[in-house]
C-alpha positions as CSV (number, residue, x, y, z in Angstrom):
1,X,53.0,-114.6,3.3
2,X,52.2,-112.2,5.8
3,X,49.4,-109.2,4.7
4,X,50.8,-105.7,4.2
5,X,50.7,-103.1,6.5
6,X,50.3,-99.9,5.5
7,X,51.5,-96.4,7.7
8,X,48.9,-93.3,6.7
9,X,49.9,-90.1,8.3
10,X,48.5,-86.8,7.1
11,X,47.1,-84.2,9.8
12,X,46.2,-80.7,11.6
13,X,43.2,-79.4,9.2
14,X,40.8,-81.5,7.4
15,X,42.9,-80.5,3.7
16,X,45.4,-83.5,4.7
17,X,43.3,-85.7,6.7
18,X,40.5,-86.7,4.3
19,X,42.8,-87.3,1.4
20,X,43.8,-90.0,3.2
21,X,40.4,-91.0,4.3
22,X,39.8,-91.5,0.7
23,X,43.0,-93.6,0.1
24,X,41.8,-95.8,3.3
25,X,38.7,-96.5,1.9
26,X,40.0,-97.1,-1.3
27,X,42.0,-99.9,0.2
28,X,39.9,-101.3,2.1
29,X,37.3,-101.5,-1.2
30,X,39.9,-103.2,-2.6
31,X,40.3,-106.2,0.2
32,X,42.9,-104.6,3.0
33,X,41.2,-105.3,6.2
34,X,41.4,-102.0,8.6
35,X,43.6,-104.2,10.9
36,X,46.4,-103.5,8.2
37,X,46.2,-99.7,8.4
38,X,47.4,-98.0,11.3
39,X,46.8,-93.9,11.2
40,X,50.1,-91.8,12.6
41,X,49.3,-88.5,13.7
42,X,48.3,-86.6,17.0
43,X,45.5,-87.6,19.1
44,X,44.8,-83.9,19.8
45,X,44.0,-83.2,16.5
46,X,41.4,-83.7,14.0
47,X,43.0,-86.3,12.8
48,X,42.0,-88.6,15.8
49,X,38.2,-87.6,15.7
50,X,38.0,-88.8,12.1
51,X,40.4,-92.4,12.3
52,X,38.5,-93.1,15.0
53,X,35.0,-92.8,14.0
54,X,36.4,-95.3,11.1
55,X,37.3,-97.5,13.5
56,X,41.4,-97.5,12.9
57,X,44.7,-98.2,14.5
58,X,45.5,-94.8,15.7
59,X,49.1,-93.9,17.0
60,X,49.7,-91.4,18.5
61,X,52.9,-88.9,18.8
62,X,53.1,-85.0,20.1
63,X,54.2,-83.3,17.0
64,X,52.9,-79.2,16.3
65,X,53.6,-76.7,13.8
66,X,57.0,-74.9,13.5
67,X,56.8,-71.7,15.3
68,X,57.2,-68.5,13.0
69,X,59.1,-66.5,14.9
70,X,62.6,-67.5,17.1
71,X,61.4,-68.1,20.9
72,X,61.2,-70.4,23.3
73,X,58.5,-72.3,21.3
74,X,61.0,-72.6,18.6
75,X,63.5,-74.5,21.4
76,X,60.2,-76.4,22.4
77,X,59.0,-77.5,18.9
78,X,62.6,-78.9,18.3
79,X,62.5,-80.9,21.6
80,X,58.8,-82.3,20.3
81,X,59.9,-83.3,17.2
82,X,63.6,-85.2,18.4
83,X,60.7,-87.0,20.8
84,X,58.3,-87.5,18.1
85,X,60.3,-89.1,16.0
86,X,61.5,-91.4,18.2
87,X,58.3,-92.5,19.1
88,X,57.6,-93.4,15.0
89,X,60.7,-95.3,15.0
90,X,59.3,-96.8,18.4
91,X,56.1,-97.7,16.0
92,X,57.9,-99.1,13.4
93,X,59.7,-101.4,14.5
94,X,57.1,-102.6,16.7
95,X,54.4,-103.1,13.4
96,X,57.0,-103.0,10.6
97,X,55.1,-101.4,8.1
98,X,55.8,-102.1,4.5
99,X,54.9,-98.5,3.2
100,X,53.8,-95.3,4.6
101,X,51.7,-93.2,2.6
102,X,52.0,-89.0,3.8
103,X,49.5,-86.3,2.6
104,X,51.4,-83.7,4.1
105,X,51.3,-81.0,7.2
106,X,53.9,-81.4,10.5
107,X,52.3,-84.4,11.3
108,X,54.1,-86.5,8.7
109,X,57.5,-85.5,9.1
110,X,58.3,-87.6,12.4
111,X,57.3,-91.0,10.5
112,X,58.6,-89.9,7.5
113,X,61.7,-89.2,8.9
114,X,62.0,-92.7,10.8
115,X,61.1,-93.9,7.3
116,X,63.9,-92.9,5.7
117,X,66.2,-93.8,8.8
118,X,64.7,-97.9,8.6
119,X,64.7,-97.6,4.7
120,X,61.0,-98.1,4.6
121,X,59.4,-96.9,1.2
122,X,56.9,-94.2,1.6
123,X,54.7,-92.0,-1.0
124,X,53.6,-88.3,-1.0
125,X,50.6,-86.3,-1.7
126,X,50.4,-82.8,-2.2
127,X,47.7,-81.1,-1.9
128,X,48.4,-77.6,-2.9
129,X,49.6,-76.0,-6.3
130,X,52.6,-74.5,-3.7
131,X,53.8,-77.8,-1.7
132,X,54.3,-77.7,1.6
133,X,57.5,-77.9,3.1
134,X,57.4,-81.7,4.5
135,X,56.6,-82.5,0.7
136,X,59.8,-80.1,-0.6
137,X,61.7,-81.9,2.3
138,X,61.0,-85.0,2.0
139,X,60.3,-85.7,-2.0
140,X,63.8,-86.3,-2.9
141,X,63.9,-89.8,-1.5
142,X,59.9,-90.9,-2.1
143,X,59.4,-94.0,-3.9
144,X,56.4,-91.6,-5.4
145,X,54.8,-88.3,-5.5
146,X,51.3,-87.5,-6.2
147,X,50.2,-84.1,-6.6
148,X,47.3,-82.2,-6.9
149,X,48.4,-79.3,-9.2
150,X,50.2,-79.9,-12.3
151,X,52.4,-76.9,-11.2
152,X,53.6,-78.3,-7.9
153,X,56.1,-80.3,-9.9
154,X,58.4,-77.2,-10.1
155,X,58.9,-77.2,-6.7
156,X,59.4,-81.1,-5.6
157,X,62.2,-83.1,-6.5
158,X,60.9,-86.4,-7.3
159,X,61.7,-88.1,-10.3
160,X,58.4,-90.6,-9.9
161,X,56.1,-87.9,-9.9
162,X,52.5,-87.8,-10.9
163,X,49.6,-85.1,-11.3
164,X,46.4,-87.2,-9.9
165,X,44.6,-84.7,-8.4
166,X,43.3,-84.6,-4.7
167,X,41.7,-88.0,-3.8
168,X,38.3,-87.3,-2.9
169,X,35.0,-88.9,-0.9
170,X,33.1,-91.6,-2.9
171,X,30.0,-89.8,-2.2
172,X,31.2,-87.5,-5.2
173,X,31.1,-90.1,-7.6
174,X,27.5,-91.8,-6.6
175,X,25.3,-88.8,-5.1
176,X,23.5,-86.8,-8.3
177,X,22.4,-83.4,-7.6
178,X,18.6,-84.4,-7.1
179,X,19.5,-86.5,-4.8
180,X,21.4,-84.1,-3.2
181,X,18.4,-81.5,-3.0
182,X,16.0,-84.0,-1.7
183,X,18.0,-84.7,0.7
184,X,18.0,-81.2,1.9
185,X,14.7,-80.3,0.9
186,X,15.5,-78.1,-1.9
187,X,13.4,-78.3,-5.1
188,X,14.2,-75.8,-8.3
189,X,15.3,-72.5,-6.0
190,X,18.8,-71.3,-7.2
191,X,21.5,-72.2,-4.3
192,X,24.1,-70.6,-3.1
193,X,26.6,-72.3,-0.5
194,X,28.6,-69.7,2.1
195,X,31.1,-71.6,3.7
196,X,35.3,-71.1,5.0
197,X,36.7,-74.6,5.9
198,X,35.4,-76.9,8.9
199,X,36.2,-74.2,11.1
200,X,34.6,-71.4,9.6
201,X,36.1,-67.9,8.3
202,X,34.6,-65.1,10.2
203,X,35.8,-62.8,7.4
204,X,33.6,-63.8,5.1
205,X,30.6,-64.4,7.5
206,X,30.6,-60.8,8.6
207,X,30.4,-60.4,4.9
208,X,27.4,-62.6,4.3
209,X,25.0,-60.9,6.2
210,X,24.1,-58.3,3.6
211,X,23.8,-61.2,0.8
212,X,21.0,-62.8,3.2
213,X,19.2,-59.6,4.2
214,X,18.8,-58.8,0.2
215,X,17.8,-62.4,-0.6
216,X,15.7,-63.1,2.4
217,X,12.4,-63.0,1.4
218,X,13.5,-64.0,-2.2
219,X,11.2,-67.7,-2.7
220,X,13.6,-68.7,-5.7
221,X,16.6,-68.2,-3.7
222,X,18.0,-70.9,-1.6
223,X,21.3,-69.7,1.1
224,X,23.1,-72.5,2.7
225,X,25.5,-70.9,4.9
226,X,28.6,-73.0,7.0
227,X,29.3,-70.1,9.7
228,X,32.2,-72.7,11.4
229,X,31.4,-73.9,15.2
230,X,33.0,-71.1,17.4
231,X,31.3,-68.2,15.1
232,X,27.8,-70.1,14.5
233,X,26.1,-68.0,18.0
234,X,27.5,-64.4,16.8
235,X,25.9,-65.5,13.3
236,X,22.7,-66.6,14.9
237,X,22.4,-63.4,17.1
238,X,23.2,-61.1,14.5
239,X,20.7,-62.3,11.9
240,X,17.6,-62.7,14.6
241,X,14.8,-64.5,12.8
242,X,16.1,-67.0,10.3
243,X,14.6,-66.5,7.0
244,X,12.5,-69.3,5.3
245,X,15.2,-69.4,2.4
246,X,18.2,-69.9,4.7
247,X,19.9,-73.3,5.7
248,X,22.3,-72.2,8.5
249,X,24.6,-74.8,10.2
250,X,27.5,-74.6,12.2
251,X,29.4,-77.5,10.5
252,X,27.5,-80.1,7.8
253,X,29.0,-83.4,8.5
254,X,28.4,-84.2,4.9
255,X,29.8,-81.9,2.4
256,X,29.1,-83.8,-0.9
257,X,25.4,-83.3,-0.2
258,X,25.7,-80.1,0.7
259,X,28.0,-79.0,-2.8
260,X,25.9,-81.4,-5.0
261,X,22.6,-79.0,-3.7
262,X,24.4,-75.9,-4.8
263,X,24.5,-74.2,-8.1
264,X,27.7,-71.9,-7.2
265,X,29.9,-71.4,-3.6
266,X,31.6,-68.6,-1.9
267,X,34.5,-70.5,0.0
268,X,38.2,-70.0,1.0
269,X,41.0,-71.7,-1.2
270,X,41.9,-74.7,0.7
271,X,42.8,-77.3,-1.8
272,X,40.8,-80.2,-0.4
273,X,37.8,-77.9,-1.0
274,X,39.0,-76.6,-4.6
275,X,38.8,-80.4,-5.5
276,X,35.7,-81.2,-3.9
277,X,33.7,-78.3,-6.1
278,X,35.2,-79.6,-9.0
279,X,33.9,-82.8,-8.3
280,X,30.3,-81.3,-7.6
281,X,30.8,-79.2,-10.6
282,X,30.5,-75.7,-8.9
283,X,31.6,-72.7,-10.0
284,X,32.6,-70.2,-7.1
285,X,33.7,-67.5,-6.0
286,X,37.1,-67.5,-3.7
287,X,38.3,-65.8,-1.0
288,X,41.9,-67.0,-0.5
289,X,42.6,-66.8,3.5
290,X,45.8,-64.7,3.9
291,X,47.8,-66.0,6.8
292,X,48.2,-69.3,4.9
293,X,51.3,-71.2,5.1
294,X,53.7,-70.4,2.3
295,X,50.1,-68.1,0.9
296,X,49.5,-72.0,-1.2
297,X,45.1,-70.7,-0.5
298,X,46.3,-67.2,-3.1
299,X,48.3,-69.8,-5.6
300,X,45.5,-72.2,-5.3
301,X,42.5,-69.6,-6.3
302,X,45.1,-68.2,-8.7
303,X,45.0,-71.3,-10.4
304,X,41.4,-72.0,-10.5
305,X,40.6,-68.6,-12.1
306,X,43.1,-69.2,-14.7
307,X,41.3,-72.9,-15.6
308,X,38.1,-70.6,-16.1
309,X,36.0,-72.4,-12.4
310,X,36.5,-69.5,-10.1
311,X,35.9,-65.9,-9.7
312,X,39.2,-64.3,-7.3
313,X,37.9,-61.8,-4.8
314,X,40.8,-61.2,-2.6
315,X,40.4,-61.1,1.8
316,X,41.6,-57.4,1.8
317,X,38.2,-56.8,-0.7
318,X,35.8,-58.6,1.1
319,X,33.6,-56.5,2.7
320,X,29.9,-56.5,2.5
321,X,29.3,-54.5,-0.7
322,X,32.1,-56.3,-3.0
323,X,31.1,-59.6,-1.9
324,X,27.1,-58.8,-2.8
325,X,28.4,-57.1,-6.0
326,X,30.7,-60.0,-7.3
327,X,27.8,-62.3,-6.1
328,X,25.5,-60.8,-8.5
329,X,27.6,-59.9,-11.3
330,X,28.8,-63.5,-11.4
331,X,25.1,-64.9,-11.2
332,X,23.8,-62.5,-13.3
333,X,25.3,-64.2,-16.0
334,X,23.8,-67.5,-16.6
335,X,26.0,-68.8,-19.5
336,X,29.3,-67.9,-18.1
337,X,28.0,-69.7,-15.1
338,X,27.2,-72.6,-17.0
339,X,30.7,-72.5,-18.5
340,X,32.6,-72.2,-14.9
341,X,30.7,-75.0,-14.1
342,X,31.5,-77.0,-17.2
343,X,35.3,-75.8,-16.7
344,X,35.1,-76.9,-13.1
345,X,34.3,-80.3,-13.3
346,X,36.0,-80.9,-16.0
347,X,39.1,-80.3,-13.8
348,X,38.3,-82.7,-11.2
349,X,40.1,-86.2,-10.9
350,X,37.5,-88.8,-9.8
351,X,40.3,-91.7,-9.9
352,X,43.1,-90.0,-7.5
353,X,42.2,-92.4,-4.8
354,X,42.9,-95.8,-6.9
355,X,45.8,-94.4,-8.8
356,X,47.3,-93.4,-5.7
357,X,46.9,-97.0,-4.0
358,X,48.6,-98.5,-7.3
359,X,51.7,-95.9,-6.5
360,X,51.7,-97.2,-2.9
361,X,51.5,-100.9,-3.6
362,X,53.7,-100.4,-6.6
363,X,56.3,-99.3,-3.8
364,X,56.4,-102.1,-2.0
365,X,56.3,-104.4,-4.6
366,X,59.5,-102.7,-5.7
367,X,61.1,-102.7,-2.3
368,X,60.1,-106.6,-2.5
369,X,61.9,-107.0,-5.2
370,X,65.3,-105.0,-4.1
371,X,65.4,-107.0,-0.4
């Protein structure tokens, strides 16, 4: 009896990728060997970086995102996609893959449409409290969906569908916060994280500058601030002198250190970050970015002010003054703090990785069954 081999696709920001990261290793704790797995996505992306410094079957297709507005890019994206999806038929026949696991974005919807061509099971994650359009597309055939927010299942039309949560790294459920601090050299200063995705949010950087000039010389104060690569310079030319209290990176490599350190963030909505400061048990404040597909970074911090974790300061609002003056009205107050923080991580789902991988094998058990 041959191993299985498993399909993972999920791609374009770091929201789809490392939910499958955490399913991979998940697997692979459990006894797959990586020569199993083969990663689907687009070598251009993100995506490749990250499969690649795991040391996994990557293959390749050129798939983008659907173009918003009727051009010749629209024609274009149609011609990469027909190609694209030939190319994950291509794949599958070639390593016949027993299941194919998708966490959404364009880059699933070649394989999963070859999938559902060669009848080969596959299982969704969604990652946002709005699902994406591959998941809305291609849910109604899924063996299985997962989803991150309970109120994504209004929108998907699975009838095997499940509210795990978003998986997330294991460094979440073995780092404690001391360690965390040591680790960064922090000892009993109040923290505060600054941060907008893996590619920063200059938004809310040019907003940050008065937070740090006010706290600078402030010894039980702590700043670490993620300015995102291409606007780490401006950041670093604007500020001059680094103060004494201010960690300042362009991108930390690893983010469960960094959260674990902090005792509240100031972050866009992206849900792979929502779940990852409920797992560190952070209350924060959000700043939804507004050109979001189908706005799911609004419906996401929507959804986290409502479970009592986050503070909602929408993009339009942030400007230097409101985001001091929501910083320190929210600090200011150190038992509903403590309760956003008790509310956050009471919300986070430290077993979405292995429930996931039972949904997965449980799919091609059943297609085992039905061949």
């Amino acid at each position: 009896m041959r191993n299985i081999k498993y399909f993972i696709t999920g791609g374009g920001t770091g929201g789809h990728i490392y939910p499958a990261m955490a399913v991979i290793d998940e697997l692979t704790k459990n006894g797959t060997d990586k020569s199993d797995i083969y990663y689907i996505g687009n070598k251009k992306n993100l995506e490749f970086q990250i499969a690649k410094s795991k040391d996994l079957n990557f293959l390749s297709y050129n798939v983008s995102g659907m173009p918003r507005k009727v051009s010749f890019k629209f024609l274009l994206f149609f011609l990469k996609l027909f190609l694209a999806i030939f190319k994950a038929m291509y794949y599958s026949l070639k390593y016949k893959p027993d299941v194919v696991f998708a966490t959404g974005g364009y880059v699933c919807a070649p394989i999963l449409t070859a999938a559902r061509i060669l009848n080969i099971p596959y299982v969704l994650h969604d990652c946002d409290a709005y699902p994406g359009i591959v998941s809305r597309l291609f849910s109604p055939s899924a063996y299985a969906i997962s989803l991150a927010f309970k109120s994504a299942q209004d929108y998907t039309k699975c009838k095997n569908s499940h509210f795990l949560g978003n998986p997330i790294r294991e460094e979440f459920k073995i780092l404690t916060k001391n360690d965390a601090r040591k680790n960064l050299n922090i000892s009993d200063e109040f923290t505060v994280l600054i941060m907008g995705g893996s590619s920063g949010a200059k938004k809310i950087n040019d907003s940050a500058y008065l937070l740090v000039e006010k706290y600078k010389n402030n010894k039980n104060i702590k700043i670490i601030w993620q300015t995102g690569k291409k606007n780490f310079d401006e950041v670093v030319n604007k500020i001059g002198k680094l103060p004494e209290n201010l960690i300042l990176k362009p991108y930390f490599e690893n983010m469960a250190i960094v959260l674990m350190a902090s005792d509240v963030a100031i972050s866009r909505a992206g849900s792979l970050s929502l779940s990852e400061l409920c797992a560190a048990g952070l209350p924060s404040i959000l700043i939804p970015y507004p050109f979001a597909a189908a706005n799911h970074q609004r419906i996401n911090a929507r959804k986290m002010c409502e479970l009592g974790a986050s503070v909602y300061l929408d993009d339009n609002d942030c400007r230097a003054e409101n985001l001091l003056k929501t910083f320190d009205d929210f600090v200011s107050d150190k038992e509903k703090l403590a309760k956003y923080a008790k509310n956050a991580r009471q919300n986070a789902k430290y077993n979405a990785a292995s429930e996931i991988v039972k949904l997965i094998n449980k799919a091609v058990e059943n297609c085992n069954a039905n061949s």
